[in-house]
C-alpha positions, 0 to 999 in steps of 0.5 A: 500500500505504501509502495503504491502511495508513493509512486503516485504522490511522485505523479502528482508531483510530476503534474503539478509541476507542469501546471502554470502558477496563476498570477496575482490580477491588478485593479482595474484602476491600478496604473503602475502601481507596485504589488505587494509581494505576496508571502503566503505559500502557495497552494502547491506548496500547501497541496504538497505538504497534504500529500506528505502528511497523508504518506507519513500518516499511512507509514506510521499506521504501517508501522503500528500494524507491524508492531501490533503483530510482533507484540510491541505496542500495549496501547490500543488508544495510540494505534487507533488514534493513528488510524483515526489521523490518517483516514482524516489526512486521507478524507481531507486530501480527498475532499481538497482535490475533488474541490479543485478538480470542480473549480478547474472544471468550472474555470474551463466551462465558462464563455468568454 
C-alpha cells in the first residue's frame, strides 16, 4: 500500500509541476502601481505538504500494524488514534482535490 502511495504522490508531483502558477490580477484602476509581494505559500506548496502528511500518516499506521503483530505496542488508544489521523489526512486530501478538480472544471466551462 505504501509502495503504491508513493509512486503516485511522485505523479502528482510530476503534474503539478507542469501546471502554470496563476498570477496575482491588478485593479482595474491600478496604473503602475507596485504589488505587494505576496508571502503566503502557495497552494502547491500547501497541496504538497497534504500529500506528505497523508504518506507519513499511512507509514506510521504501517508501522503500528507491524508492531501490533510482533507484540510491541500495549496501547490500543495510540494505534487507533493513528488510524483515526490518517483516514482524516486521507478524507481531507480527498475532499481538497475533488474541490479543485470542480473549480478547474468550472474555470474551463465558462464563455468568454
Amino acid at each position: 500500500m505504501a509502495v503504491y502511495a508513493l509512486q503516485s504522490v511522485d505523479n502528482l508531483e510530476r503534474q503539478l509541476e507542469r501546471m502554470d502558477p496563476m498570477r496575482r490580477m491588478l485593479n482595474m484602476d491600478a496604473n503602475n502601481a507596485d504589488v505587494e509581494a505576496i508571502s503566503s505559500p502557495s497552494f502547491l506548496d500547501i497541496f504538497k505538504g497534504m500529500v506528505t502528511n497523508v504518506v507519513e500518516t499511512n507509514e506510521q499506521v504501517d508501522r503500528d500494524a507491524i508492531d501490533l503483530m510482533l507484540g510491541n505496542i500495549d496501547d490500543l488508544a495510540t494505534v487507533q488514534a493513528n488510524i483515526t489521523k490518517a483516514n482524516t489526512a486521507v478524507d481531507l486530501l480527498v475532499s481538497v482535490k475533488n474541490e479543485v478538480i470542480s473549480s478547474y472544471n468550472s474555470i474551463i466551462n465558462m464563455q468568454i
